[in-house]
C-alpha positions as CSV (number, residue, x, y, z in Angstrom):
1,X,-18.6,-15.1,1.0
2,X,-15.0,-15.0,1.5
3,X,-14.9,-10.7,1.4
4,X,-17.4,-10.6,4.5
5,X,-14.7,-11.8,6.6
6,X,-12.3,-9.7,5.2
7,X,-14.1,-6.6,5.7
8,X,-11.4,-4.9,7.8
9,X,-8.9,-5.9,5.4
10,X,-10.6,-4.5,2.5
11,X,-10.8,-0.9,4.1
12,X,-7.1,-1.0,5.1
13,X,-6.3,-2.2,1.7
14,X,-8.1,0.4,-0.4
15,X,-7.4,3.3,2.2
16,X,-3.3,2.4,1.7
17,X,-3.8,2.6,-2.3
18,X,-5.6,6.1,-1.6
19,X,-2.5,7.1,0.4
20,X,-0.2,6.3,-2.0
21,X,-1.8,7.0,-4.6
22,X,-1.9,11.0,-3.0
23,X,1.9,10.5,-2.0
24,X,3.2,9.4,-5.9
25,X,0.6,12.5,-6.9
26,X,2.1,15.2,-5.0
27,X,5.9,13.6,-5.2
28,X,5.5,14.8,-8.6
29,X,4.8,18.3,-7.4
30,X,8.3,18.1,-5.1
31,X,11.2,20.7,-6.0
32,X,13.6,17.5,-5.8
33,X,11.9,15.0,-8.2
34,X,14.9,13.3,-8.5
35,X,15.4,13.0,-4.3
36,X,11.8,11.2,-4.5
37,X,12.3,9.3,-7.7
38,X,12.1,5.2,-5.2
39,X,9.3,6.5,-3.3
40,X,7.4,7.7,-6.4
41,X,8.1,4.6,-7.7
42,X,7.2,2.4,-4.8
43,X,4.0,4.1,-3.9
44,X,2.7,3.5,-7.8
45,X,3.8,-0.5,-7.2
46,X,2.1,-0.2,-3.6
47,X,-1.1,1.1,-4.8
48,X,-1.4,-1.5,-7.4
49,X,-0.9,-4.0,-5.3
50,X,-3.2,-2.9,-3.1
51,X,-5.9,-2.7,-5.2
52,X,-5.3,-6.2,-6.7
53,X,-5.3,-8.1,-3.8
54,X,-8.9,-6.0,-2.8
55,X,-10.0,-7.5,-6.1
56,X,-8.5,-10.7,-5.5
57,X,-10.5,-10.9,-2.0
58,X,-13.8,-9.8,-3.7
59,X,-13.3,-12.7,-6.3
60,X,-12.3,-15.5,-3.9
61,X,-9.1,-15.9,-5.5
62,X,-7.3,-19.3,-4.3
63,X,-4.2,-16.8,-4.3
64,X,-5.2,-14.5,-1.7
65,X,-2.8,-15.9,1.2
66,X,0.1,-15.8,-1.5
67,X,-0.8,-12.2,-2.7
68,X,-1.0,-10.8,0.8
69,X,2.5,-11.9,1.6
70,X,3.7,-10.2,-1.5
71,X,1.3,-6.7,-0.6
72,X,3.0,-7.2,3.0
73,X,6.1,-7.3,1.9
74,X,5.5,-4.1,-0.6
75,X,3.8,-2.1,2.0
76,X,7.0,-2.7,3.9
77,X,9.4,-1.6,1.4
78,X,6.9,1.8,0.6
79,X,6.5,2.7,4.0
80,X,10.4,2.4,5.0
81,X,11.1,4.7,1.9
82,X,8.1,6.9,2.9
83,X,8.9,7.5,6.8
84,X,12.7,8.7,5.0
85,X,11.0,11.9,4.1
86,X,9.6,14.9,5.9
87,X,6.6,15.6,3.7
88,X,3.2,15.3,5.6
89,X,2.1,12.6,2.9
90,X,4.9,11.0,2.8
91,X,4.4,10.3,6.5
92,X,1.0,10.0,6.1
93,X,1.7,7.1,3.4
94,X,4.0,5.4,5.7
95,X,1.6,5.2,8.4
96,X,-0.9,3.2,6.0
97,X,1.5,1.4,4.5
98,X,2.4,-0.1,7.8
99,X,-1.5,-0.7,9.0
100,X,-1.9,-2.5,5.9
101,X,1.5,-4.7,6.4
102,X,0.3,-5.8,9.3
103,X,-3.1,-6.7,8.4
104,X,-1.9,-8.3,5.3
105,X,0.7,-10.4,7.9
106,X,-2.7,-12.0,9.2
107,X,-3.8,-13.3,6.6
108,X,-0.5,-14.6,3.9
């Protein structure tokens, strides 16, 4: 099955939706909503993304090199807004965002 080899992927795909998924959730909670208004915005596109192209990969979609150029190119944009802020998940959500770039480079 096409998912075996992708096993690696798979983990760095689901743990960057988790991470973003925690960063848009406690943006929220930030005094300065407004401050973190593209990053809430980009982690909520990031995670999706993320967890479409896992589903993709599961299914064997004919998409998959296509989609992970477009994740890549999302988990860019998240983690250069991300890495702008001082909170520990936004740095935290930078650093996955860039792991899963990368491992979504290797693939598209």
């Amino acid at each position: 099955m096409v998912h075996e080899q992708h096993t690696e992927l798979l983990k760095v795909l689901h743990d960057c939706m988790v991470e973003c998924n925690h960063c848009y959730d406690a943006c929220l909670k930030e005094d300065d909503i407004q401050m973190m208004a593209g990053c809430i915005r980009l982690d909520r596109e990031c995670a999706d993304m993320c967890a479409f192209l896992e589903q993709s990969i599961t299914r064997n979609s004919p998409f998959i090199g296509k989609l992970a150029q477009v994740c890549a190119q999302m988990c860019e944009a998240c983690g250069n807004e991300c890495k702008k802020h001082d909170h520990d998940h936004c740095q935290r959500c930078a650093e996955a965002c860039f792991k899963c770039a990368e491992a979504c480079k290797q693939i598209a």
